[in-house]
N, C-alpha and C positions, 0 to 999 in steps of 0.2 A: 942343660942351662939355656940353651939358646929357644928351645919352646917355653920356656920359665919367663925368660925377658919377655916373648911374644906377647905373655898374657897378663903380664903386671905393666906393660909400657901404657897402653891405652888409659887404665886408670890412673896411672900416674898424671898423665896429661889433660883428663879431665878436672882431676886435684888442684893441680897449676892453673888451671882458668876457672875456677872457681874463686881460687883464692887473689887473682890479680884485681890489683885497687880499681875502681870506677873514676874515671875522673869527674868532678860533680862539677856545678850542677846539669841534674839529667832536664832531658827536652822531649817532645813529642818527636816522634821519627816518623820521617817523610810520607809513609802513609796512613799515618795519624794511627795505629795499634797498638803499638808499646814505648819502650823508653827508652832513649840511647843518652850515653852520654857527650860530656865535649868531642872524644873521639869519634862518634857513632860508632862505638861499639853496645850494643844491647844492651839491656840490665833488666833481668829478667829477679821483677821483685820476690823476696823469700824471706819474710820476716816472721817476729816476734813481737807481742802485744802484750809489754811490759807495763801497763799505763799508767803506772801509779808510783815508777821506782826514781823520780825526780826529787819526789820528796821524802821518800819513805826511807832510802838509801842513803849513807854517806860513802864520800868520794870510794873510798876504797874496796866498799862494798858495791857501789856501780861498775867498778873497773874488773871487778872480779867475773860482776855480769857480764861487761863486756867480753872476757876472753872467753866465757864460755861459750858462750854464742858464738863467736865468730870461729870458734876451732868444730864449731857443729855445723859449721856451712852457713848461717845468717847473713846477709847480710844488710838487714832492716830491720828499723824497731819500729814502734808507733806509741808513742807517750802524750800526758797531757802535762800542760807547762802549771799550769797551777792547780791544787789541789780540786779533786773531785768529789770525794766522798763524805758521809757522815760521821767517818771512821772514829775521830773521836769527842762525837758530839759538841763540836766547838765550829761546825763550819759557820760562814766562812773565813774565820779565822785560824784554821790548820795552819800550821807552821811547820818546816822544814825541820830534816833534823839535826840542821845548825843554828836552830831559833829563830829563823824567820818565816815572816809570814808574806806572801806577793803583794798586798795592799795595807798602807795602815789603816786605811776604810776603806771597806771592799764595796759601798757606796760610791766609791767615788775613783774611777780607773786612772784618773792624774795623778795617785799617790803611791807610784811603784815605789817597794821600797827596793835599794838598787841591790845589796844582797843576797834575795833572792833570786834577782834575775840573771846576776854574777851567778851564783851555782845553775842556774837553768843553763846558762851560756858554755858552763866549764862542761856539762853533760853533755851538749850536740857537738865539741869540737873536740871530746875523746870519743864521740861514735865515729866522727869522720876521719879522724886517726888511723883507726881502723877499718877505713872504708864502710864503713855502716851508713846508709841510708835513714833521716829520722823523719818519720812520718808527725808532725808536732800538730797539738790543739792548743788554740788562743785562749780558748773560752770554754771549756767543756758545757754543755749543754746542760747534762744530768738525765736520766732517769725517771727523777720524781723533780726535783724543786734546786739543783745545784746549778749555782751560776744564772739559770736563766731569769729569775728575780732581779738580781743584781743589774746585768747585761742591761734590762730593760729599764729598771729604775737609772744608770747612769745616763740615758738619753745618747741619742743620733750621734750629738756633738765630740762628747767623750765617748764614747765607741771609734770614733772615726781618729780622736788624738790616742787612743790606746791602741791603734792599728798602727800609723803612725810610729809610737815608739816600739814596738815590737818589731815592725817592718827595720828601722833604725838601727834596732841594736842586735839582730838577726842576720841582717843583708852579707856581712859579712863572710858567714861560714857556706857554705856551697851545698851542704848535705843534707839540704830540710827541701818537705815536702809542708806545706801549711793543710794542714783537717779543720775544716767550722764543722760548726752542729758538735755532736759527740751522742749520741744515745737518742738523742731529741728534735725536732724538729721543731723551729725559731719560734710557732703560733705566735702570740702578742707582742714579740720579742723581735718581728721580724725586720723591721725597720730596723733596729740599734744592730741585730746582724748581720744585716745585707751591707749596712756603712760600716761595718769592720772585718768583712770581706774586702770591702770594693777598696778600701784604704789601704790592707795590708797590701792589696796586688798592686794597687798605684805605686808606693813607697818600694815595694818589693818585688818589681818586675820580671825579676831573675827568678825566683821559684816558682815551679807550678804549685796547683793549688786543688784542692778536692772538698769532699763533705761527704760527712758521716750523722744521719738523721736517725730517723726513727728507722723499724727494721723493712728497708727497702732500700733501690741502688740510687745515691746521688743523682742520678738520672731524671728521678721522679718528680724532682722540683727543682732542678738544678741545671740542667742540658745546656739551657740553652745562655745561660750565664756568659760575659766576656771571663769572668775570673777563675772560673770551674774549668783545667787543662785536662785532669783526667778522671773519670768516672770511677767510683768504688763501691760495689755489690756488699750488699749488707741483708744478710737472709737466713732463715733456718731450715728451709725448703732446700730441696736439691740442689747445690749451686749452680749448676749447669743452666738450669732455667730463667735464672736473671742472669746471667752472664751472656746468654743467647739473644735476651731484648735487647739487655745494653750493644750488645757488636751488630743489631741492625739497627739502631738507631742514627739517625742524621741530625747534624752534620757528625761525621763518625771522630769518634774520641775513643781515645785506651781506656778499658775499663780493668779492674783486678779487683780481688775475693777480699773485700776488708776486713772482714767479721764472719765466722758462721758458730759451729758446734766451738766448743772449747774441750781441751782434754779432760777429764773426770768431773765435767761439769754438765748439766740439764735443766737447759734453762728452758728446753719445746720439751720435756719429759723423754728425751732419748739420750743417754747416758755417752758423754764423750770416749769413748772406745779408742785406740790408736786403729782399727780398722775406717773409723768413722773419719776420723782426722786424716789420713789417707786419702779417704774415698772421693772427700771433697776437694783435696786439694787437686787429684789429677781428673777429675769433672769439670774443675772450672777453666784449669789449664790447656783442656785438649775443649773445650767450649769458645777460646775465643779471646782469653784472658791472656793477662801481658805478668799475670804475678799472684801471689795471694799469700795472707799470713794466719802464721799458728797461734792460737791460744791456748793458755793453761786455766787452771781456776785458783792458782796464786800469782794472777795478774795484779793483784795486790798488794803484794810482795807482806804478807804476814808471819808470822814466825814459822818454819818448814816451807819457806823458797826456795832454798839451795836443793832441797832434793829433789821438787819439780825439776828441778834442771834437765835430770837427768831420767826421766819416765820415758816409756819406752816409744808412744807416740812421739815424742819431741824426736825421738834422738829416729825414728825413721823418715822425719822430715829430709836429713839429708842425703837420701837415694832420689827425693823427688829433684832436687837441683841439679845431682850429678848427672840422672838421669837426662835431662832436660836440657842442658849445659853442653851435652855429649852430640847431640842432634842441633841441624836449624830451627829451635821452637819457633823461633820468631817468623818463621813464613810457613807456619802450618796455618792450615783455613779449614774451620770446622766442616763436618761433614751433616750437610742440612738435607740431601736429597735423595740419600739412600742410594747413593753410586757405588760405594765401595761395599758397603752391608747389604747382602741380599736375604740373610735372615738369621734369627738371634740377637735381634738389638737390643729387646723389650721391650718394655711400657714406658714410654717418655712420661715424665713426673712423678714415677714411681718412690717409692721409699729406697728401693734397691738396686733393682735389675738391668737399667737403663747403659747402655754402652754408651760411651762419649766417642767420635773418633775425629779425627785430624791429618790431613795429608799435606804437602807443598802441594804449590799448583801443577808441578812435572809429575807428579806423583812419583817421585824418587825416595820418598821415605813418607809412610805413613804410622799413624798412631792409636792403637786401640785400646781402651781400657775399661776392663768387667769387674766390676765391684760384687760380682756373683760368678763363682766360674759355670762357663758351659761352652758348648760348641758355637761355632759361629760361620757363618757361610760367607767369603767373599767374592768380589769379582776382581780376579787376579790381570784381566785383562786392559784397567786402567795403566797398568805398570809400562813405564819403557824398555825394560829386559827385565832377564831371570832377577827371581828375588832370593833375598839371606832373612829368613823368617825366625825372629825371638822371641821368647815368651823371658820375662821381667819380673823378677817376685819384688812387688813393694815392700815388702814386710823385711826383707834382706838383703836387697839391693845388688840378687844374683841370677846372670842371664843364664839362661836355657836352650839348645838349638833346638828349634819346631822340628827342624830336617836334618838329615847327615848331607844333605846338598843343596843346590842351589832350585829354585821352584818355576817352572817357565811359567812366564806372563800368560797363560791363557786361560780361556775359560770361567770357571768359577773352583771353588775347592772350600770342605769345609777343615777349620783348626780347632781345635782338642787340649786346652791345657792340662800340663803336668798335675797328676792327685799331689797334695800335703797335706800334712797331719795340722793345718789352723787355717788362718781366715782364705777366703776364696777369692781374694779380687787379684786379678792380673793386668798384666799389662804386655799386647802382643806389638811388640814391632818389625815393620816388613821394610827392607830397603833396597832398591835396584843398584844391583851392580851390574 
């Protein structure tokens, strides 16, 4: 019994700090990387990209969403507040599905109608209920042609009063993050969304703020913005590689994984895999990243959502948190110089083979992770004492000792992960004791 408690206490207690509430609203932290909140304790984002469940959902069926989510470890969403899509030929007048619509002329952004925005309002203050984080869009951009007609036909002035009343009737709840852009980047439009940017942040000083463009990281046209607090990679390239610009860019901002593959979806013709879903999320996190969220391809929420729910990608999202959760992510600092990898890294921009790695700056716990397994050389010699070397299956979220003991700091040494019968990516961590 008492080796039994030994090995179930640890995850218990990662369990428990996962699941304790955030107090919102979150702030950039001290040295501007990731998110803390009131407390400065971390918040290490792990969402979901439900985008379309505002209006698609009624109450009861969001709340359902929510619990699911949050018993799988979430604790982000990222939605847009008014209707996006074509879905059914009536844009832009889609309606909720309690019969309203956000505008009675969608010409004209002074004409909220206020029921809608009551059920927008009852959604982000049952995510934050639940400690949920909502990553929300004003305006969603579109794709092809949604919203950004409108945006620009309402002019400067009504941009800037519809930032204004959102900022207004927003301010209140603590749990939002604001997203401009959405899919697209502002072209002709960009005057009306630069003043419903700049208006929401005036009014709504309290929330940080981001942008999701076209397929590229906020960064690209956005850096250098008073309203932009944190950066969000938006790519279908290896995430590591925009994750890597954004954490050397100045003046240094938090950046996270907004967008990339989606589960059983292909939209760069490589088919969402839960190894793929995997791959990128601990790429972008051992790259520099303060968070990054999952997608499905019933972001749509169409008829057979509830069983996305539960595909198997989603549901190994939460070894990436516990994981993460369990260690200080928050002061690992990617590995740019080839300190700790002496060989075995791969091809940086590869499709596959590429190692991410991350250490603190004591090098008291380091991070590596192979989306291909194979050997890999270190130099064990960065270490402050002997190390406790693991190998991490992301596919099941169960550790392995490298060693029957502990591995003296010197020299260099190569690691060998364990054979399994499916996908090869691992993840080796080394920590000095």
């Amino acid at each position: 019994m008492i080796h039994i408690k030994h090995v179930i206490l640890p995850m218990l207690l990662v369990t428990c700090s996962a699941s304790a509430a955030p107090v919102f609203p979150l702030k950039v932290s001290v040295n501007n990387r990731y998110l803390v909140d009131q407390q400065e304790k971390p918040f290490l984002i792990h969402g979901d990209s439900p985008w379309e469940i505002i209006w698609q959902l009624t109450k009861e069926e969001a709340s359902e969403y929510f619990d699911h989510r949050v018993n799988q470890g979430f604790n982000t969403v990222l939605v847009n507040l008014i209707p996006d899509k074509l879905s059914d030929n009536n844009h832009p007048f889609t309606k909720n599905r309690y019969g309203f619509m956000p505008f009675k002329n969608p010409e004209d952004f002074t004409t909220a109608v206020p029921e809608y925005f009551d059920h927008a309002e009852w959604f982000v203050d049952e995510a934050g209920k639940r400690g949920l984080l909502v990553f929300l869009f004003p305006c969603y951009l579109g794709s092809s042609t949604t919203w950004l007609d409108e945006l620009h036909s309402n002019g400067v002035d009504k941009a800037q009063a519809y930032g204004e009343f959102l900022a207004k009737r927003f301010t209140k709840y603590p749990n939002i993050i604001w997203v401009m852009g959405g899919d697209r980047d502002p072209e002709y439009a960009m005057a009306e969304h630069n003043a419903l940017a700049e208006s929401i942040h005036k009014h709504d000083p309290q929330h940080l703020m981001t942008y999701h463009g076209s397929v590229h990281s906020s960064s690209t046209i956005y850096h250098d913005a008073e309203w932009l607090g944190i950066n969000m990679a938006y790519n279908y390239r290896e995430t590591y590689v925009q994750t890597h610009e954004d954490y050397h860019r100045e003046p240094i901002k938090p950046t996270f994984m907004g967008e990339s593959g989606y589960e059983r979806e292909s939209n760069d013709l490589r088919y969402g895999t839960p190894q793929r879903i995997r791959r990128q999320a601990y790429w972008t996190l051992l790259a520099g990243s303060c968070g990054h969220l999952y997608g499905s391809a019933f972001w749509h929420f169409r008829p057979g959502w509830r069983e996305s729910l539960d595909w198997t990608g989603v549901k190994q999202m939460k070894h990436v948190r516990d994981f993460f959760e369990s260690i200080p992510w928050y002061e690992l600092v990617p590995e740019f110089e080839k300190q700790l990898i002496l060989d075995g890294q791969g091809e940086y921009g590869s499709k596959e083979d590429y190692i991410t790695a991350s250490a603190t700056p004591d090098h008291k716990v380091a991070v590596l992770y192979m989306s291909v397994a194979r050997r890999v050389r270190l130099n064990l010699a960065l270490f402050p004492a002997s190390i406790k070397a693991r190998w991490f299956d992301p596919s099941s979220g169960i550790y392995t000792d490298a060693t029957n003991e502990l591995i003296a700091n010197q020299g260099d040494r190569w690691f060998t992960p364990p054979a399994r019968d499916c996908d090869g990516d691992w993840i080796l961590l080394l920590e000095a004791r």
